[in-house]
C-alpha positions in Angstrom: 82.7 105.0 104.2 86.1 104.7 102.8 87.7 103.1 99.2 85.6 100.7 97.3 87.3 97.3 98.0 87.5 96.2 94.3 89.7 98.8 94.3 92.2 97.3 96.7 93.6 94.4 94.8 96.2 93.6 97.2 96.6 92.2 100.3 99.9 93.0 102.4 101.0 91.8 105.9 102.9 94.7 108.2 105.5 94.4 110.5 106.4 96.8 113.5 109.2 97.6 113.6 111.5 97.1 110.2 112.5 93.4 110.1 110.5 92.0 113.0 110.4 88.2 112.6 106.5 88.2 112.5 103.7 90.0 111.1 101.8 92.3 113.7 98.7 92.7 111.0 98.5 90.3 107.6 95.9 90.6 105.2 95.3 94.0 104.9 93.5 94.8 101.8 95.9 97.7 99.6 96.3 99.1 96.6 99.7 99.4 95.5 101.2 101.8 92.9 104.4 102.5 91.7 105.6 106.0 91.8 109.4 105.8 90.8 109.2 109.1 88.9 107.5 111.3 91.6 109.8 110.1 94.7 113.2 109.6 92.9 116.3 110.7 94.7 117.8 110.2 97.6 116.3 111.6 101.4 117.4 114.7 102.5 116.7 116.9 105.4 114.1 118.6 103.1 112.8 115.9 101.0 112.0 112.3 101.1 112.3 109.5 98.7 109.7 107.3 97.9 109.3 104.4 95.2 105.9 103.4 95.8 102.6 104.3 97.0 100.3 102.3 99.0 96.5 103.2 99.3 94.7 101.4 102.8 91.3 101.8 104.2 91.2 104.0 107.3 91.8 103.1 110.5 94.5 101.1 109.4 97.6 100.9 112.0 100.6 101.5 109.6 103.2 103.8 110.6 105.9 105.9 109.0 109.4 106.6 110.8 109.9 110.6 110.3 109.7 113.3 112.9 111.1 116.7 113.5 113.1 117.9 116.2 111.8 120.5 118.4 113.0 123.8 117.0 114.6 122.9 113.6 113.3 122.6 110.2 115.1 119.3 109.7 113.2 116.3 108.8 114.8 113.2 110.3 114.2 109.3 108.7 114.2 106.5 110.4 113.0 103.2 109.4 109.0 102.9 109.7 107.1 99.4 109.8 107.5 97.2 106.9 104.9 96.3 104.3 104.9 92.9 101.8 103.2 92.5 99.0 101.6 90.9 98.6 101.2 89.5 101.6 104.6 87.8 102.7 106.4 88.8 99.6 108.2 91.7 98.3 109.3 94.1 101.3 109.1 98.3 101.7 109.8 100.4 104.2 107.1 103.2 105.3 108.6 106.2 104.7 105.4 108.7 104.9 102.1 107.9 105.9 99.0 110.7 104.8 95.2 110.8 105.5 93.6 111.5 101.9 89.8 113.0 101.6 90.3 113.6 105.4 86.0 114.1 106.7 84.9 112.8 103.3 83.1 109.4 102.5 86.3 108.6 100.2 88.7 109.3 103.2 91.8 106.5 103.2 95.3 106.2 104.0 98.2 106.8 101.8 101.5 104.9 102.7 104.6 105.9 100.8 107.2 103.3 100.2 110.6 102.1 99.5 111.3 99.1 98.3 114.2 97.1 99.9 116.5 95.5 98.9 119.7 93.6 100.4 122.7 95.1 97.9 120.9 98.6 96.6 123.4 100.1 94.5 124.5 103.8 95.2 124.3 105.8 91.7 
């Protein structure tokens, strides 16, 4: 069992890696929500930034772009698939991917997102 799907009101397509010229999954069914407030700022080697949350069934192949170096507390960020949505439209990048309810009949994935953009302004 996972989410109800009247909850996913979204489809997206994802792409793997960042900027590939085709879809390697479209029509995955999503919920997506924004979350300026909670992921503001910029990454850091402690924290990540996020703009965007994106709820998927499990099972789903979406991955994120972080990892550790063996031996340091240092996160490091690299670019992880990208995500329209809906499908074909506005692009994120998968910063952080979680397992939510893990063993539960509500288990599901949680993607969090940063929107792209070409010309992103620093502050």
């Amino acid at each position: 069992m996972a989410l109800p799907s009247p909850t996913l009101t979204h489809t997206c397509d994802i792409y793997r890696p960042f900027g590939a010229g085709s879809p390697t999954t479209t029509g995955v069914s999503c919920r997506l929500t924004p979350t300026l407030a909670a992921g503001s700022g910029k990454p850091t080697v402690t924290a990540l930034a996020w703009t965007h949350t994106l709820d998927v069934q499990p099972g789903v192949d979406i991955r994120d772009g972080c990892s550790r170096t063996a031996g340091a507390n240092a996160i490091n960020v690299a670019d992880g698939d990208e995500v329209r949505v809906p499908a074909g439209a506005t692009r994120y990048v998968v910063v952080w991917v979680e397992t939510v309810g893990r063993g539960s009949p509500m288990q599901f994935q949680r993607a969090y997102l940063m929107r792209h953009a070409a010309a992103f302004p620093d502050p």
